[in-house]
C-alpha positions as CSV (number, residue, x, y, z in Angstrom):
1,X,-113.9,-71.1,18.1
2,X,-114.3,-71.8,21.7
3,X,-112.0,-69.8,23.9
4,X,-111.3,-71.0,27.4
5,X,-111.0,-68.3,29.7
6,X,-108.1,-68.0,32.4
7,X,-109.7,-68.7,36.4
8,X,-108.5,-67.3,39.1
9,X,-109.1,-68.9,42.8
10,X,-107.3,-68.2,46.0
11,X,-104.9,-70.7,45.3
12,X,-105.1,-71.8,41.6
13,X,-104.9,-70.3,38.5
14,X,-107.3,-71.9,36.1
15,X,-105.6,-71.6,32.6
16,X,-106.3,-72.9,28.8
17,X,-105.2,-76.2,27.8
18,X,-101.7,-75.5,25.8
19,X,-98.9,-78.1,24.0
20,X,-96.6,-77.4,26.2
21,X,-98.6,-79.3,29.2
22,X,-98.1,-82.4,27.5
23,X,-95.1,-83.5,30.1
24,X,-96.8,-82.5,33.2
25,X,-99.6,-84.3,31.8
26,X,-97.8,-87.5,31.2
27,X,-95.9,-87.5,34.3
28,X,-98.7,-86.6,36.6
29,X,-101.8,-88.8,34.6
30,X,-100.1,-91.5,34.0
31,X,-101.1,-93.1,37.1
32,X,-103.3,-96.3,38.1
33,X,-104.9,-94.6,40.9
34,X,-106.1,-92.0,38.7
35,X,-107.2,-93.7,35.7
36,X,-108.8,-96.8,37.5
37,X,-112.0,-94.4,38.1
38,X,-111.7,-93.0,34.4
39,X,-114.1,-94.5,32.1
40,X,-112.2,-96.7,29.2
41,X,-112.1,-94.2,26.8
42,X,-109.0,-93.0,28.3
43,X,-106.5,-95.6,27.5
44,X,-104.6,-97.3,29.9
45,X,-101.6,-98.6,30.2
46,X,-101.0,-94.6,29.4
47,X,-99.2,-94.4,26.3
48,X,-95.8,-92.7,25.9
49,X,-97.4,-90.0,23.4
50,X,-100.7,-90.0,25.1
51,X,-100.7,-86.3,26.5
52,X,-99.5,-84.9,23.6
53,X,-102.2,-87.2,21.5
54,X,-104.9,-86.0,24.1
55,X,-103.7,-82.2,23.7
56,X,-103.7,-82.4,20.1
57,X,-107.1,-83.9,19.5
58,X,-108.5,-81.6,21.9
59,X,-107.2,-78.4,20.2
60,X,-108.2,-80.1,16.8
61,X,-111.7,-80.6,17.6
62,X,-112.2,-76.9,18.9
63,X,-110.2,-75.5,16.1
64,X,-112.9,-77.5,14.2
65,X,-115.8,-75.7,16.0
66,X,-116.5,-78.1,18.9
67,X,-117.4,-76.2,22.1
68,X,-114.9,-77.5,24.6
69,X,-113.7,-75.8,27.6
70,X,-110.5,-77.3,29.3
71,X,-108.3,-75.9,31.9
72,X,-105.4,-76.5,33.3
73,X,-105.2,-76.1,37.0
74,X,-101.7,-74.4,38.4
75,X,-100.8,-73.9,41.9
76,X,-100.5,-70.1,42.4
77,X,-97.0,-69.2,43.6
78,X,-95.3,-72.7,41.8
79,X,-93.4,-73.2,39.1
80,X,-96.4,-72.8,36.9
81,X,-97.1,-76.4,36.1
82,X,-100.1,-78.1,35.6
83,X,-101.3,-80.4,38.1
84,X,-104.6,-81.4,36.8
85,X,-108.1,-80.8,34.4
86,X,-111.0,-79.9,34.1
87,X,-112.6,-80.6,31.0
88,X,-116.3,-78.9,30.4
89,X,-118.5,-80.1,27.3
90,X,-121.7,-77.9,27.4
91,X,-123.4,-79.2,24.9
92,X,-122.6,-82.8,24.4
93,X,-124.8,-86.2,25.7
94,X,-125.3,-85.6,29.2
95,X,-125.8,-89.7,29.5
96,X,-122.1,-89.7,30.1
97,X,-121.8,-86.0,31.7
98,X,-120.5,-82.8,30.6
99,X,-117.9,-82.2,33.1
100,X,-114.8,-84.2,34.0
101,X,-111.4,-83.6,36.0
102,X,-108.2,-85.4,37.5
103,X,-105.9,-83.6,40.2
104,X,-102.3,-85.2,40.4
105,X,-102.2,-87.7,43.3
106,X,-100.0,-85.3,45.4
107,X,-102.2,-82.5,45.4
108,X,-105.5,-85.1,46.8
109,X,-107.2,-84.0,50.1
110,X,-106.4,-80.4,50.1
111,X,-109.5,-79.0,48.6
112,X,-107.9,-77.9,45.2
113,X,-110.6,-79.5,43.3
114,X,-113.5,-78.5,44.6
115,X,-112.0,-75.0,44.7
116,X,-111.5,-75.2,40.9
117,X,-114.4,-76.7,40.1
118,X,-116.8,-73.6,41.3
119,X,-114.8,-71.1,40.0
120,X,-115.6,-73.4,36.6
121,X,-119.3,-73.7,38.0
122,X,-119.7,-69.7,38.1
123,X,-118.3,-69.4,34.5
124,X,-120.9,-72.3,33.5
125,X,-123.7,-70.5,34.9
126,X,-123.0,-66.7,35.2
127,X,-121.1,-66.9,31.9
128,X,-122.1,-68.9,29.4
129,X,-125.9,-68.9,31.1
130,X,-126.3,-72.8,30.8
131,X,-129.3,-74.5,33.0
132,X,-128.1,-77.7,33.9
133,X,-125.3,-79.8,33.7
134,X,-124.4,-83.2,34.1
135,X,-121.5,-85.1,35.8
136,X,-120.7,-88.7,36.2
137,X,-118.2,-91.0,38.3
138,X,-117.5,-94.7,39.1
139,X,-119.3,-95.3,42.5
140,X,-116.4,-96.5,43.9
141,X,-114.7,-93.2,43.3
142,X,-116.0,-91.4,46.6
143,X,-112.9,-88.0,46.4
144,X,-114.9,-87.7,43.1
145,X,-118.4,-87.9,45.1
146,X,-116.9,-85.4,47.6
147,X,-116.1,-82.6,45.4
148,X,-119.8,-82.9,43.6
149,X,-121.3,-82.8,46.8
150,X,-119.2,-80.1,48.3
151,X,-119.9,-78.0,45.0
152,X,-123.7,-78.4,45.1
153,X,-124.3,-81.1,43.0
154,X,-127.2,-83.7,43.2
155,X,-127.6,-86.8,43.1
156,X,-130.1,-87.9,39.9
157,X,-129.5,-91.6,39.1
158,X,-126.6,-93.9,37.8
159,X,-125.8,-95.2,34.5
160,X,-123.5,-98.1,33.0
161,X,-120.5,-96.9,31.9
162,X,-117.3,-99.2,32.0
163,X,-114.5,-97.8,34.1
164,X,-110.8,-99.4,34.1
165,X,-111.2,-100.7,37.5
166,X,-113.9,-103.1,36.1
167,X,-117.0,-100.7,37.6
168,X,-119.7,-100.3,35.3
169,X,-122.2,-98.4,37.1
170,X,-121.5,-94.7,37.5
171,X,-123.5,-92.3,39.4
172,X,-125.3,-89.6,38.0
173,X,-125.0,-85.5,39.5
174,X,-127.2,-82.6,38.3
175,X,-125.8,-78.8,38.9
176,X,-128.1,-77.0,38.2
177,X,-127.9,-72.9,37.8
178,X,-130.6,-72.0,40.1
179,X,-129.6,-74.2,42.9
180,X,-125.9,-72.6,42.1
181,X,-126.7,-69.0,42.1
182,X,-129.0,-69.3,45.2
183,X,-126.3,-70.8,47.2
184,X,-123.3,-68.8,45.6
185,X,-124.7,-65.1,46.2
């Protein structure tokens, strides 16, 4: 069974995906300007039950031997609640990309995400030794480009995949662990 390890970054703490974030979730996801650059797997309108259906699933599928990696990102210093993902998928089609994440709208703009996402980055490549990765996002989602770019991702391509704002073309990003290493000495 996968076992997501706790993060630690100068101002987050990087924890595993529990129940008990299920209202955080709900309040914080459930939110157009989020979801609009999610592809339409995630459901929108947000259901009532849809954190705790996401939680659940997730948990299921890991119990059930998928590798999954999901953490919950907490504010150091706060009350502890979660404020957003990031969901890693090392082994799954990298058409559609093996890392994802959402930051509560109030925490936008302030670097929290691409801080997460290379203390996630370092675990990928100095932990688990993967190669390369793959990420995606709607074009028209450029916070999302930012963070890839500020976290040494490149740009490979785009692909079709159908987002809630009505975008279907998604851009493509490599990380790769070379690149990584050599600029994270």
């Amino acid at each position: 069974m996968t076992i997501t390890p706790t993060l630690e970054t100068k101002r987050l703490i990087l924890r595993p995906l529990a129940l008990s974030d299920a209202p955080a979730i709900q309040r914080h996801f459930n939110n157009w300007n989020i979801i609009q650059h999610l592809a339409q797997v995630v459901p929108w309108p947000y259901p009532e039950d849809g954190a705790e259906t996401f939680i659940k699933q997730e948990l299921e599928r890991v119990a059930a031997g998928e590798v999954i990696y999901n953490w919950m990102l907490v504010l150091r210093g706060g009350d502890g609640e979660a404020i957003g993902n990031i969901r890693f998928r090392p082994w799954t089609d990298s058409a559609k990309g093996n890392r994802g994440f959402w930051l509560a709208e109030r925490y936008w703009n302030q670097g929290l995400m691409s801080e997460a996402v290379s203390a996630v980055n370092d675990f990928i490549f100095r932990e688990l030794g993967v190669e390369v990765f793959y990420a995606c996002n709607a074009v028209t989602n450029e916070a999302s480009r930012r963070v890839k770019q500020k976290t040494g991702a490149e740009l490979v391509g785009y692909t079709e995949l159908a987002h809630h704002n009505g975008q279907t073309l998604a851009e493509r990003w490599r990380v790769t662990r070379e690149k990584w290493l050599r600029r994270n000495r």
